[in-house]
N, C-alpha and C positions, 0 to 999 in steps of 0.2 A: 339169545339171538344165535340161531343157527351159526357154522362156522363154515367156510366158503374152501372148496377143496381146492388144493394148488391149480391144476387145470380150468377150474371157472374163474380164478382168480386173473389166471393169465389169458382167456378171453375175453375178458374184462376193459383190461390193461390194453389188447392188442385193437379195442372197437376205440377205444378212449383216444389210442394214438394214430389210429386212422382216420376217425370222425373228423379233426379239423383240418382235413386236406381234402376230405371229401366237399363238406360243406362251401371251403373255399373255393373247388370247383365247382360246385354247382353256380355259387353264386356272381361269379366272375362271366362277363367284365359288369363291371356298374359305372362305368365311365368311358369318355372315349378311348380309344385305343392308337396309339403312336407307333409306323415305323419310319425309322431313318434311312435312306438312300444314301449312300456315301458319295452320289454324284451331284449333279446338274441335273436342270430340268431336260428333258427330249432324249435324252440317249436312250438305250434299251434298257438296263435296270428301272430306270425313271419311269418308263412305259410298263413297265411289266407289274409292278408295286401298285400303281396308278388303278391299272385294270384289277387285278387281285385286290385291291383294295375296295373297288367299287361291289365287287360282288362280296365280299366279305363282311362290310357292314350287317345288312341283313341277317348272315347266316351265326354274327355275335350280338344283336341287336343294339350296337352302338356304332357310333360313326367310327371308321379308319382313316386318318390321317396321314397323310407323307409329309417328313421331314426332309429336306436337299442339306446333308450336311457334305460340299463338296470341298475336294481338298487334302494335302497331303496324302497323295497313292493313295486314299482311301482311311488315312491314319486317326483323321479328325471326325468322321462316322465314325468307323469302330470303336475308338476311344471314348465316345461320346455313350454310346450303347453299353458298352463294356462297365461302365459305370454307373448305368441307371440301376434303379429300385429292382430287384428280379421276382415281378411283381405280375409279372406279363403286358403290361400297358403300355410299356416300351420297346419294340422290336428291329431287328435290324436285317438290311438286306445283304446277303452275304455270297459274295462271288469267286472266283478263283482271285482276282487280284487280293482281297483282303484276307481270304482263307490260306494262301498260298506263297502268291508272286512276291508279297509288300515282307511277308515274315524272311524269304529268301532272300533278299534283295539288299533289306535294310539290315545298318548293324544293331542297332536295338532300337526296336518299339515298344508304346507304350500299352499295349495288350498280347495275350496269347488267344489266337483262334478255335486252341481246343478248350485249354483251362478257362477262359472267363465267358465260353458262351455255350446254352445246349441248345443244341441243333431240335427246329418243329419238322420241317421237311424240303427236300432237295423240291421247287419248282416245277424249272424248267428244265433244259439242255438246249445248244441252238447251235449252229455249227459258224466258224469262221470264214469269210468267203475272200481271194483274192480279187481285188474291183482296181480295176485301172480306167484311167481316163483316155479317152478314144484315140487321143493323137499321140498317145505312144505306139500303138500301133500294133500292137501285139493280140494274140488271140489263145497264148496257151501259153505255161508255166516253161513248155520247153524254148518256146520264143522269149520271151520274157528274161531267161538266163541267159538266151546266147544275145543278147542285147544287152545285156548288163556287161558280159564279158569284152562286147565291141567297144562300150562308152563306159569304162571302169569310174567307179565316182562321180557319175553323170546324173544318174538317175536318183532322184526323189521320192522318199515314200514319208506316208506322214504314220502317225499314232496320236492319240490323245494324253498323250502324256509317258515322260522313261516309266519304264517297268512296268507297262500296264500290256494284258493281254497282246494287245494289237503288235505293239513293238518287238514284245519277245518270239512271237510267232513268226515274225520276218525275220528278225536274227536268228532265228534257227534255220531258216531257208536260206538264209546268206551263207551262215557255216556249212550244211551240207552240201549246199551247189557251187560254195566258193567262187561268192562273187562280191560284189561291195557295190552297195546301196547308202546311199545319202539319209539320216537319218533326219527328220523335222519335227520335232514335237511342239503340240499345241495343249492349251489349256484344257481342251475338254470333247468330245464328241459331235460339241452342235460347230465347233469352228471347224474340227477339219474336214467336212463332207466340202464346205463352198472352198477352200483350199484347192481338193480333189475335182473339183467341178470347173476351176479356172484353171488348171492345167498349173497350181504352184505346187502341187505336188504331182507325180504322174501314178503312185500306184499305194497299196495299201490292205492289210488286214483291215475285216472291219466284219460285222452281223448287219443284218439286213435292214430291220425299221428306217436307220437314219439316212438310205441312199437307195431303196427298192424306188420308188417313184422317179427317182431318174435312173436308174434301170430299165425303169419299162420305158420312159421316153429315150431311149437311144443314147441319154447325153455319157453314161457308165458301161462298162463291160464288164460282167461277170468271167474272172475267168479260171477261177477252179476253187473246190470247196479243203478247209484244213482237216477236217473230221476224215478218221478212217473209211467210212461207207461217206455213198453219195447221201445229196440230202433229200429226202422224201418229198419235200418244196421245191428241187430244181435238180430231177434226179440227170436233165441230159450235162449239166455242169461235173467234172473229173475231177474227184480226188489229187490232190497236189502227190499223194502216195504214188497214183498212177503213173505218175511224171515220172518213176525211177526214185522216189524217196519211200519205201513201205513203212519205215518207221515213223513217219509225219500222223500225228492225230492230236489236236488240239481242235477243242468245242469251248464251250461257256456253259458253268454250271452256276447255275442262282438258286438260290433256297432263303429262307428263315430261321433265326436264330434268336434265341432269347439269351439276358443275361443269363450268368452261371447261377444256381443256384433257385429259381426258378422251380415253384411246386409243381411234382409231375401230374397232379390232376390239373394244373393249370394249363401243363403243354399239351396234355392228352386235350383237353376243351378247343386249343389254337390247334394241333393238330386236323382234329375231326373238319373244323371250322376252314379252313387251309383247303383237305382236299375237297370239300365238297366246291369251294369257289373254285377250285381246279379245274376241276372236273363236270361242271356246268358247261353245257353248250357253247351258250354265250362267251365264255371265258377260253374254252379249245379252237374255236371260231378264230379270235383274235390274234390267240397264241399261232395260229397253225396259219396265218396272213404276214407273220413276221418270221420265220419259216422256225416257230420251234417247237421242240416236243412237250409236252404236259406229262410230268414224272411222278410228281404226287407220293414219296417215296413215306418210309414213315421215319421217324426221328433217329433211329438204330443206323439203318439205310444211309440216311443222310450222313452222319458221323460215320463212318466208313468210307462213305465218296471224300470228304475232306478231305482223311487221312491221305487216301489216295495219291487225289490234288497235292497234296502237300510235298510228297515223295518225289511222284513226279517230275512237281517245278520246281525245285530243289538241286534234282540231278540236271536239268536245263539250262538252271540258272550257271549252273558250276561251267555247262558244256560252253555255255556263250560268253563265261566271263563279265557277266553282268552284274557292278555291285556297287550302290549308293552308300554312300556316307548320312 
């Protein structure tokens, strides 16, 4: 029997330990496929999963599921995903709160953002909008503080919860402009728009799905966007930067993430599958009616934006003194 020269040996060796990552991507999924929303139904994560979900079926031939694991700042999704099989059949939706604000915020949680998840791809992006309710009476960010500073402690703003985007975005408007706002947090997304709409709260960070429709009826005011650049969906809305704050930029980043561990021909298969639901008409359509961008980023990308995020609101978090037990 012939004898096998070191280099055939070691292609051998290297097809041997390839072939069953290959295989396993090909053959993947053969079942349905789960991701978790660490919210409630109706908010915008919830919406955005929903939709990427509907087209994603198709494009892995098996059904996409959403889970609402809502709860703890986001702790009781992550944890939950954090811990599934890294299998790809379990996915998680993954935002600044969970990648970011919840690891800043809290003294220990029971996942790490980078170590126990890899990133398939950054989503969306969507910008933060200030919305007041009509009878405070304001029309502009620069209104808006010199009214806080008339009725110090008067005014109400709501959030869906401490440490979640919405909230920290207004305490950083409070520290720069140095004024004080009433803080109200609510359970979750779908409570505080009718809060905002009865005038029990007057004003608010918030993205657009859950309060564009009373927008266009008059009952809300738009009245300036948190992202550095205006928004391509409501480009005559200002920059709160404008206002005399240039350092103000805060958006919403969502994306996909699998547990850690996760074969990479499995992410490459969620990956491809990802952007092309992205990237469907259909799909930019919807995203670009709730005013966001369609990133489509690839998994490298994405883990570099976290990072980011992470730094970020980090250094925010320290600026506002913001910090749960």
């Amino acid at each position: 029997m012939p004898r096998l020269s070191f280099w055939k040996v070691s292609a051998l060796l290297t097809i041997a330990l390839y072939w069953p990552s290959v295989s396993l991507g090909q053959a993947f999924p053969v079942k349905p496929v789960k991701i978790i929303v660490p919210y409630a139904p109706n908010g915008l994560p919830d919406v955005l999963a929903r939709v990427v979900a509907q087209a994603l079926s198709p494009e892995l031939g098996q059904q996409v599921m959403i889970d609402n694991k809502a709860g703890g700042s986001t702790i009781i999704g992550a944890e939950a995903a954090a811990r599934s099989a890294p299998d790809g059949y379990t996915l998680f939706l993954m935002d600044n709160n969970s990648s970011s604000i919840t690891p800043a915020v809290m003294a220990k949680i029971p996942y790490d953002p980078v170590r126990d998840f890899t990133p398939i791809t950054q989503a969306v992006r969507g910008p933060f909008f200030l919305i007041a309710n009509n009878a405070l009476g304001v029309v502009s960010v620069q209104e808006l503080i010199a009214l806080a500073k008339k009725r110090p402690g008067e005014i109400n703003y709501a959030s869906p919860g401490n440490a979640t985007v919405h909230h920290i975005t207004m305490e950083q408007l409070k520290l720069l402009a140095n004024i004080n706002l009433v803080h109200v947090p609510y359970k979750g997304v779908i409570q505080v728009t009718p809060a905002l709409l009865t005038n029990e709260v007057s004003v608010m960070f918030n993205t657009l799905p859950s309060v564009i429709e009373h927008v266009k009826a008059g009952k809300l005011r738009v009245i300036a966007v948190a992202s550095a650049q205006r928004s391509a969906f409501m480009p005559d809305i200002p920059t709160v930067a404008e206002a005399g704050f240039p350092d103000f930029d805060l958006d919403s980043t969502l994306g996909f993430v699998a547990p850690a561990g996760t074969p990479r021909a499995i992410i490459d298969r969620l990956h491809g599958a990802f952007v092309n639901s992205l990237k469907s008409p259909e799909v930019q359509a919807r995203m670009l009616g709730f005013g966001l961008e369609v990133v489509a980023s690839t998994p490298e990308q994405f883990g570099d934006q976290i990072q980011k995020k992470r730094v970020y609101y980090a250094r925010l978090v320290r600026d506002i003194r913001l910090k749960i037990e």
